[in-house]
Short mmCIF file of the C-alpha atoms (twelve columns), coordinates in Angstrom:
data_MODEL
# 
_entry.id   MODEL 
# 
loop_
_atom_site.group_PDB 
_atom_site.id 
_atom_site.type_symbol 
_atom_site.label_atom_id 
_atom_site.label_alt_id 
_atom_site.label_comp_id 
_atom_site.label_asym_id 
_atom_site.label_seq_id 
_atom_site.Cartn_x 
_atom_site.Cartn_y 
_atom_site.Cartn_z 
_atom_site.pdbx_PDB_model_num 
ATOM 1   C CA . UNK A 1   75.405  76.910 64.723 1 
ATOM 2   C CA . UNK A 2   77.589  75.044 61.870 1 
ATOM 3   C CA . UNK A 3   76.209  75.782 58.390 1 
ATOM 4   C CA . UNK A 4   77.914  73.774 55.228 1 
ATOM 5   C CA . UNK A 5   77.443  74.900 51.540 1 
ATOM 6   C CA . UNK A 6   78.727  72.337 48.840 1 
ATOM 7   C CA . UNK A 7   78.991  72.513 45.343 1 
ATOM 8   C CA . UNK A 8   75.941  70.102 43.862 1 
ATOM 9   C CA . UNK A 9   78.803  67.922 42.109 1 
ATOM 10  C CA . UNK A 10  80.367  66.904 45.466 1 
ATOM 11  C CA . UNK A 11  78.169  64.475 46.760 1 
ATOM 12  C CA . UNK A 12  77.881  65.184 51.145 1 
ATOM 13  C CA . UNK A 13  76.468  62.622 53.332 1 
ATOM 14  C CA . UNK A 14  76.332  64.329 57.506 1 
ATOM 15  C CA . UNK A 15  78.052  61.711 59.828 1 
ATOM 16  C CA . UNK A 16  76.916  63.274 63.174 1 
ATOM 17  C CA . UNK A 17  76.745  66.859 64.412 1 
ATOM 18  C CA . UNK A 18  76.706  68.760 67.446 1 
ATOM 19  C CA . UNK A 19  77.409  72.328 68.916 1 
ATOM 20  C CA . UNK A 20  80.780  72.158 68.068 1 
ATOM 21  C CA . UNK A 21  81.667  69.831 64.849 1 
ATOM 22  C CA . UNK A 22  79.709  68.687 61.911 1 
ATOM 23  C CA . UNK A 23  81.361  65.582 60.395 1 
ATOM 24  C CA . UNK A 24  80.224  65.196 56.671 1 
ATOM 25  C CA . UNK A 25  81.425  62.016 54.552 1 
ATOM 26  C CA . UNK A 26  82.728  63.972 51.091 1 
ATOM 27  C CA . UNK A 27  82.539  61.856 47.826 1 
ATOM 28  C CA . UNK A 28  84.007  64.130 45.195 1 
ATOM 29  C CA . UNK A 29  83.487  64.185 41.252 1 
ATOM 30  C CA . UNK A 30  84.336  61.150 39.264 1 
ATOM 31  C CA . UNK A 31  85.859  59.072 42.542 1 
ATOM 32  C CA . UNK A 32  84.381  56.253 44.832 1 
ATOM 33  C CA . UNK A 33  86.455  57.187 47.810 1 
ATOM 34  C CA . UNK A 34  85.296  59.144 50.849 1 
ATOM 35  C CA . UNK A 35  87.259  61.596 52.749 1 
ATOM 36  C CA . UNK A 36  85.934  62.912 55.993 1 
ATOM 37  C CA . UNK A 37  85.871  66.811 57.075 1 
ATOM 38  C CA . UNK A 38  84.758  67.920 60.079 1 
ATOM 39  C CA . UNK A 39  84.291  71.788 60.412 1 
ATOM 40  C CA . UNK A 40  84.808  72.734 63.738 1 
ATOM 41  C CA . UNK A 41  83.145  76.160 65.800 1 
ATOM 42  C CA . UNK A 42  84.215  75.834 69.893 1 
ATOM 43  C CA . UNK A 43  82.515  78.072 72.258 1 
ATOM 44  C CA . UNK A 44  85.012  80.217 73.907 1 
ATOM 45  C CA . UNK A 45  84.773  78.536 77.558 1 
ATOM 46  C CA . UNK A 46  86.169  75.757 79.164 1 
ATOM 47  C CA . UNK A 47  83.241  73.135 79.082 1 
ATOM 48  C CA . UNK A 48  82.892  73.651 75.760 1 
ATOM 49  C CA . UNK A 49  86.790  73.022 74.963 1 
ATOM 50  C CA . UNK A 50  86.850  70.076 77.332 1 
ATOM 51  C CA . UNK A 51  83.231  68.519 75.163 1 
ATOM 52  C CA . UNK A 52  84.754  69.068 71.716 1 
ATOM 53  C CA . UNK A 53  87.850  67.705 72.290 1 
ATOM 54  C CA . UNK A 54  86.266  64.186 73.667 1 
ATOM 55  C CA . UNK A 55  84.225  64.762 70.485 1 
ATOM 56  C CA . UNK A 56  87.429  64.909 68.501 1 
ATOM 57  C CA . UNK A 57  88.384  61.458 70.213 1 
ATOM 58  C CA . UNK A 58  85.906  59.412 69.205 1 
ATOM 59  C CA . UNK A 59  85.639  60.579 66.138 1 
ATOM 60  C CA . UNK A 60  89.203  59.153 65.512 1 
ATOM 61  C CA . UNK A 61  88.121  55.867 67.189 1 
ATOM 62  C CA . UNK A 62  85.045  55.676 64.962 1 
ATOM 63  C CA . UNK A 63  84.853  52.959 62.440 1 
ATOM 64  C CA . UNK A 64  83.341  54.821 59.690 1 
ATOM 65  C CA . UNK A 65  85.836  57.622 59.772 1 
ATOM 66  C CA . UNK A 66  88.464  55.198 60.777 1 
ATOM 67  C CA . UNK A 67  90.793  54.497 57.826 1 
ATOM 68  C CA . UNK A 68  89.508  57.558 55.715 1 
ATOM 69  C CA . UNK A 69  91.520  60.539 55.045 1 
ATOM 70  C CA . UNK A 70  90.227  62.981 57.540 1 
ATOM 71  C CA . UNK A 71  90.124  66.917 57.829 1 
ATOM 72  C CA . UNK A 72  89.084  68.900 60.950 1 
ATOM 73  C CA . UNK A 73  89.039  72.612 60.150 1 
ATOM 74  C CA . UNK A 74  87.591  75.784 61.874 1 
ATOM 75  C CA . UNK A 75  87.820  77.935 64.581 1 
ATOM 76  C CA . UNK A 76  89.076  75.902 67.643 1 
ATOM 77  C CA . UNK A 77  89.057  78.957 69.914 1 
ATOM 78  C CA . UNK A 78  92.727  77.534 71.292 1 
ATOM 79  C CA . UNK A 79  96.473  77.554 70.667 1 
ATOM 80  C CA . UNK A 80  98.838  74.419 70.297 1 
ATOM 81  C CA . UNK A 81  102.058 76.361 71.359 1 
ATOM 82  C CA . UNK A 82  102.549 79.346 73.207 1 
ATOM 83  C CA . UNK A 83  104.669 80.632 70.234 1 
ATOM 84  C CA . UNK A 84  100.846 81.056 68.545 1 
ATOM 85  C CA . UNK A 85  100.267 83.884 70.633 1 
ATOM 86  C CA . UNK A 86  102.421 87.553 69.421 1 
ATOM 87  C CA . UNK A 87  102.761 88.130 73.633 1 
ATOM 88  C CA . UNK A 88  105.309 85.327 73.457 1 
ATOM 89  C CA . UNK A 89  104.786 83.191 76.696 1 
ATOM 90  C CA . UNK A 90  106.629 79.955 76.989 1 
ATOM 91  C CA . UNK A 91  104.600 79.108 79.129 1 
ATOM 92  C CA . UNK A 92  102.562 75.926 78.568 1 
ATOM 93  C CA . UNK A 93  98.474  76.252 79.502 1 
ATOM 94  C CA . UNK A 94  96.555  73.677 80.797 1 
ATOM 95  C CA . UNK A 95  94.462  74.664 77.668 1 
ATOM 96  C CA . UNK A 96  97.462  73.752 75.479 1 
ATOM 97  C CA . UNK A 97  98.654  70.818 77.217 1 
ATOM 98  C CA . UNK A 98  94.859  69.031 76.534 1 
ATOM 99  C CA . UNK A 99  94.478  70.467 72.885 1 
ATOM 100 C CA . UNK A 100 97.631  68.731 72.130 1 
ATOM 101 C CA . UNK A 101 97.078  65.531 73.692 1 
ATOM 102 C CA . UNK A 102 93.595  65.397 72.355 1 
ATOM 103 C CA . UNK A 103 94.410  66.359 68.781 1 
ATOM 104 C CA . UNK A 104 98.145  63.443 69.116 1 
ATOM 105 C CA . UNK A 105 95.037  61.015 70.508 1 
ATOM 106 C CA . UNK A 106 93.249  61.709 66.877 1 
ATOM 107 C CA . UNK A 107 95.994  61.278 64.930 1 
ATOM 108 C CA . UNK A 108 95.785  64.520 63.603 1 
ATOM 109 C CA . UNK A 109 97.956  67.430 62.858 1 
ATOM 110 C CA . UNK A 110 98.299  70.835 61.770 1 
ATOM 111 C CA . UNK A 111 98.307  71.160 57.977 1 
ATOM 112 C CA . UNK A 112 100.889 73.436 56.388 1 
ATOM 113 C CA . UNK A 113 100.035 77.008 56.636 1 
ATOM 114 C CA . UNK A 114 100.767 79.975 54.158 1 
ATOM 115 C CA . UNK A 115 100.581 83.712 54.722 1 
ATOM 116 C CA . UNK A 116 100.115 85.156 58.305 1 
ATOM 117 C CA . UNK A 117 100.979 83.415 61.392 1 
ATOM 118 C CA . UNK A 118 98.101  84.440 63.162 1 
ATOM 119 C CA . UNK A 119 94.808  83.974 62.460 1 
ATOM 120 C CA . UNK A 120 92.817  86.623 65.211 1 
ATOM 121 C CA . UNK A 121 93.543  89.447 66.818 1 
ATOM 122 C CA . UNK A 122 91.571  91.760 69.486 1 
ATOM 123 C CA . UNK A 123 91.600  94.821 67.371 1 
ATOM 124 C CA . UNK A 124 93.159  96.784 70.027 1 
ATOM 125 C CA . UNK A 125 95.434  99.502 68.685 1 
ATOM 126 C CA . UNK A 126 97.088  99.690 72.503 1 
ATOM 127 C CA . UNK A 127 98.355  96.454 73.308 1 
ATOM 128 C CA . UNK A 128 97.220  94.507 70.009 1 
ATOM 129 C CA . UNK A 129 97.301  90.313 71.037 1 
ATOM 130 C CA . UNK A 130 96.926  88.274 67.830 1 
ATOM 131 C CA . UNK A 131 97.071  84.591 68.381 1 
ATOM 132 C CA . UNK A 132 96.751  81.671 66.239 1 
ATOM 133 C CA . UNK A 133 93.207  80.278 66.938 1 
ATOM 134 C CA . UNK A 134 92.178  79.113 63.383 1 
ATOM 135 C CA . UNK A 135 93.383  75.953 61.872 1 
ATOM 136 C CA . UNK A 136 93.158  72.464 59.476 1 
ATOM 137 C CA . UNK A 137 94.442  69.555 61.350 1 
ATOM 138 C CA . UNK A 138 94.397  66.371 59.004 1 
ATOM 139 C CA . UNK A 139 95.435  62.876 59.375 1 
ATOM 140 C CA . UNK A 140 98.050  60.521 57.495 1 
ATOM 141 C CA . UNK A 141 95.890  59.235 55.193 1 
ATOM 142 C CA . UNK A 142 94.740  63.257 54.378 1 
ATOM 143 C CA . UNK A 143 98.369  64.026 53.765 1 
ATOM 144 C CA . UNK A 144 99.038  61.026 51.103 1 
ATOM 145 C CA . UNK A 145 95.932  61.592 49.188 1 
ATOM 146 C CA . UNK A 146 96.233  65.196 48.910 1 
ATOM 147 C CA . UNK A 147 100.142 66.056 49.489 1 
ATOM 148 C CA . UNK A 148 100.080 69.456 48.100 1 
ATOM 149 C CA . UNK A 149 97.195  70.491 50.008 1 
ATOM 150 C CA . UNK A 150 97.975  73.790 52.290 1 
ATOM 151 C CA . UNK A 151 95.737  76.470 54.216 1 
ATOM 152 C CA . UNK A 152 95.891  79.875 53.696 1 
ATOM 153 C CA . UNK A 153 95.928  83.061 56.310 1 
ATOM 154 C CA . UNK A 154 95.350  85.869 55.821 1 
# 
């Protein structure tokens, strides 16, 4: 389950929702222009992965959020690289290879990070894994409105 909490002044319209993504239309103080954010929660199986992602894709091809400047944050349960994983495979998933061609599809990508690389890890004191499962992707049109926009790690 997705919960959103706005500040009153921000006026939130919900697009669509689902198990995965809520996509909200976000009219902030003292402007007439919408921006689209999408928080994102993916179950950690394959069905799931394979059901947001299409989600993902036609949100992109979606004439409302079409030609908006668009957000999709959360916890995508998946890498982009193998470098986002502290093991250090090269090696190149069938779980990465979809998440990127879904998210290139969208026109979407990652927004610039500060502070740690990675954003879980299993707590395991013998062989710790910390990967990089958290993330903002934006589009174009995010990046021009808000160019000195960045996410933070912990």
């Amino acid at each position: 389950m997705i919960w959103v909490v706005w500040n009153p002044s921000i006026n939130l319209t919900i697009h669509s929702k689902s198990i995965h993504m809520m996509t909200c239309l976000v009219q902030l103080p003292n402007s007439t222009d919408e921006e689209v954010v999408s928080y994102i929660y993916r179950l950690n199986c394959k069905y799931g992965r394979q059901h947001l992602w299409e989600e993902i894709k036609c949100m992109a091809r979606d004439p409302i959020i079409h030609g908006k400047p668009w957000a999709a944050l959360g916890d995508f349960n998946q890498v982009m690289n193998p470098t986002e994983i502290s093991s250090g495979s090269s090696r190149i998933s069938s779980g990465i290879a979809d998440f990127r061609e879904y998210v290139e599809y969208s026109g979407l990508f990652d927004l610039s990070i500060r502070g740690s690389e990675f954003t879980w890890w299993n707590k395991q004191v013998v062989s710790p894994i910390a990967k990089n499962l958290d993330r903002i992707l934006i589009n174009d049109l995010w990046q021009l409105k808000f160019p000195t926009s960045f996410a933070k790690s912990k």
